[in-house]
C-alpha positions in Angstrom: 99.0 191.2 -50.2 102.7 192.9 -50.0 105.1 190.7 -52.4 102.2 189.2 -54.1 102.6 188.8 -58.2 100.6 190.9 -60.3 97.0 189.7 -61.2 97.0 187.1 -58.0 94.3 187.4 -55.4 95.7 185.0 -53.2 97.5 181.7 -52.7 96.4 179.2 -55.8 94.0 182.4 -57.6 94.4 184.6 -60.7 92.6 187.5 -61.9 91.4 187.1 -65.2 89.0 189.5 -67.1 85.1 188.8 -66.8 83.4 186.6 -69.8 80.6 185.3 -69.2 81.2 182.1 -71.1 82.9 180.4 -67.8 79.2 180.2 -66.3 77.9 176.9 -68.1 74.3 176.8 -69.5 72.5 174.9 -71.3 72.1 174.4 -75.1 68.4 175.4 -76.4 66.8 175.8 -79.7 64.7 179.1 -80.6 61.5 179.0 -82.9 60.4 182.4 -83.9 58.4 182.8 -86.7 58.3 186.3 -89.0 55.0 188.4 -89.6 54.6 186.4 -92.1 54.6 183.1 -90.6 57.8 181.9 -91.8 60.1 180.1 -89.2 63.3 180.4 -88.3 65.7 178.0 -85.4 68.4 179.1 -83.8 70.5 177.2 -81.1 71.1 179.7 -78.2 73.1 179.3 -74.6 72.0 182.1 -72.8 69.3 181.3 -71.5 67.5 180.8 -68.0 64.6 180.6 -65.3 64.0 184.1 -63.3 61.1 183.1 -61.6 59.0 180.3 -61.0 55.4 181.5 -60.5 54.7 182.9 -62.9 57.3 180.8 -65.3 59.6 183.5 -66.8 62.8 183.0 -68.1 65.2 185.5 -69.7 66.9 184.9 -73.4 69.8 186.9 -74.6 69.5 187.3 -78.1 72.6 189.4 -80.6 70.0 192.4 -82.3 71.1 191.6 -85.2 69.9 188.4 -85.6 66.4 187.2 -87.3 65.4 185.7 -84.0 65.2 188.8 -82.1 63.8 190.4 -84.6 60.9 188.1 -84.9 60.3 188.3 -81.2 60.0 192.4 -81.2 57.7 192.3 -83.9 55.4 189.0 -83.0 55.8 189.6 -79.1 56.0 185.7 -78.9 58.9 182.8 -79.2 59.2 179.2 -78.2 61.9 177.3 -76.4 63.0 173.9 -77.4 65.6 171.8 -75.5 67.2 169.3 -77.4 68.8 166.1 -76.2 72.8 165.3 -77.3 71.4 163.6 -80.7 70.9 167.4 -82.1 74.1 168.4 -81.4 74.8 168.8 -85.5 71.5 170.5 -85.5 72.3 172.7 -82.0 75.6 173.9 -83.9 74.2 174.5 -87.6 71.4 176.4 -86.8 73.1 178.7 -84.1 76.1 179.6 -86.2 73.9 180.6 -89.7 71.9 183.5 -90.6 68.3 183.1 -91.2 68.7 186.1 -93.4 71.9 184.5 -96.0 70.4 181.2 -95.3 66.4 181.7 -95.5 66.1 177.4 -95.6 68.6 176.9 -92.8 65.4 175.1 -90.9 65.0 172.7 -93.9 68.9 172.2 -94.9 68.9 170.7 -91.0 66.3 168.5 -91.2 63.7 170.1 -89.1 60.2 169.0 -88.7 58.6 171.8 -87.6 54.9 171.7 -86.0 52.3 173.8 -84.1 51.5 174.0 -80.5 47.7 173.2 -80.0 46.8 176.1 -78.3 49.3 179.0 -79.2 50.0 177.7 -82.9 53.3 179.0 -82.4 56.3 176.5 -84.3 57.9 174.0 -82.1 60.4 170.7 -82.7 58.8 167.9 -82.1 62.6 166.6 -81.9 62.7 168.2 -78.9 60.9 166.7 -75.6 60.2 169.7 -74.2 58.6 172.9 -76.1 58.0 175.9 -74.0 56.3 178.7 -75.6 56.6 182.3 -74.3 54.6 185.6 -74.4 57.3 188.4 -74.3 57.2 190.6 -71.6 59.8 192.6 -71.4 63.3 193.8 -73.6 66.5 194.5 -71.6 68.7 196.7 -73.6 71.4 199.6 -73.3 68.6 201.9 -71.7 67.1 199.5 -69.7 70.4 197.8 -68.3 72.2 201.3 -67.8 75.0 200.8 -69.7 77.2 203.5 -71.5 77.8 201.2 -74.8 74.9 199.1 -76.6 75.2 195.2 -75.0 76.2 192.5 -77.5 72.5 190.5 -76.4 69.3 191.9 -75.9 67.9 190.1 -72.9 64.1 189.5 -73.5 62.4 188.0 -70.6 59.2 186.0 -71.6 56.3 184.3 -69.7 55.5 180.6 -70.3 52.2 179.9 -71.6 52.1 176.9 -73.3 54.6 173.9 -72.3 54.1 170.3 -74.8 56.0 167.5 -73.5 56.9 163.8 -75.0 55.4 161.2 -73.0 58.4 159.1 -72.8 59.8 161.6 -70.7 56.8 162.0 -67.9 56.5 160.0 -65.1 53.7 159.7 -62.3 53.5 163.2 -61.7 56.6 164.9 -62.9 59.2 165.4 -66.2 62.0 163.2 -65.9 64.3 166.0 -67.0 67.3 164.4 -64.6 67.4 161.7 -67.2 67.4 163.5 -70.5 70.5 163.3 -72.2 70.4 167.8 -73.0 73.4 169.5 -74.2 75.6 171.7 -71.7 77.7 175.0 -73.7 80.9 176.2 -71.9 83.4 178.3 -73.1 82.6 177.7 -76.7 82.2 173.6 -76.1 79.1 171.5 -76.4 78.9 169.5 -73.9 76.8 166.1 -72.3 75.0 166.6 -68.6 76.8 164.9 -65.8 75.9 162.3 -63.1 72.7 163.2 -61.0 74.7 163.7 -57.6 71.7 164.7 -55.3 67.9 165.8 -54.8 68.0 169.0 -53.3 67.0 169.3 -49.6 69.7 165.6 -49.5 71.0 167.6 -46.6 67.4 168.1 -44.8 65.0 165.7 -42.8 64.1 162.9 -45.7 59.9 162.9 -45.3 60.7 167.1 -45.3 62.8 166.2 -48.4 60.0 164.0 -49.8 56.9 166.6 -49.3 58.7 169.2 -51.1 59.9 167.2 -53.7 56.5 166.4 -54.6 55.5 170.1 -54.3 58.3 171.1 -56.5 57.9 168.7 -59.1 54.4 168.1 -59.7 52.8 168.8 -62.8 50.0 170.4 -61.1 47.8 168.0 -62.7 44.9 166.8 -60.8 45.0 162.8 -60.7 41.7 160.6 -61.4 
């Protein structure tokens, strides 16, 4: 607008340059394992769900780090979200090299363990393991860009999902009560109030039916 100061867009606004870092995500923990079958953690942020049938959700991982190379060459990773109580963990393992610190897992008191079907390393720590099948690898090429990206985005399918008990209920994952980490701007973070069930705004038994359709487990009850 005419008079308006440099780098406003409008009453109470500023232009700022893009980072991603003011879109909050959560805090996750990435188990990869080498050729070899050695494992390595890392605490990652950028993470997400891109669809829901099947389950795929998109990582973006620096290329230069262990973890994606383990992906690339085993075509498989699992993801771990940890509750508040591995923030020490979250930060230790996301900020050190596999390769400078090859017993990073150990030196942060990991248990590690296998899934039952995949035998790919999870955290029992964690209540909720998902392991992945990679499917696809977003990089300069791919995403069109004129400069390599600082994160490879991998996008994986969901094949294999191990839960702790404490955290089902009837028929669903109580994840509105699990204390997970939250990363914004460079800050760890705990989750906030639960302020609403989606559909709050629609016709409650409408509300109700798809809640259950959303939620379930799929799991046929006896």
């Amino acid at each position: 607008m005419p008079g308006e100061a440099a780098g406003t867009t409008g009453a109470g606004r500023t232009s700022i340059p893009p980072n991603a870092f003011y879109v909050p995500s959560p805090v996750v923990l990435l188990s990869t394992q080498t050729e070899a079958g050695e494992v390595d953690v890392s605490a990652m942020s950028a993470v997400g769900v891109v669809c829901l049938d099947p389950p795929i959700l998109a990582v973006g991982v620096k290329p230069r780090r262990q973890t994606y190379k383990n992906i690339r060459r085993t075509g498989s990773f699992v993801v771990n979200l940890p509750l508040q109580d591995c923030l020490e963990v979250a930060d230790y393992t996301g900020t050190r090299s596999w390769r400078k610190e090859p017993e990073k897992v150990e030196k942060a008191g990991l248990e590690v363990a296998r899934l039952p079907e995949s035998g790919l390393p999870y955290l029992p720590s964690c209540p909720i393991s998902m392991a992945c099948t990679l499917i696809g690898n977003l990089g300069r090429n791919e995403l069109g860009l004129d400069m390599p990206p600082s994160h490879q985005v991998v996008l994986g399918k969901m094949t294999e999902c191990s839960v702790d008990s404490t955290w089902l209920g009837e028929d669903e994952v109580r994840l509105e009560d699990m204390p997970i980490l939250v990363y914004l701007n460079r800050v760890y973070a705990g989750r906030g109030a639960v302020l609403g069930i989606q559909r709050f705004t629609d016709d409650p038994a409408k509300r109700e039916a798809k809640m259950r359709e959303y939620r379930s487990l799929g799991v046929r009850q006896e």
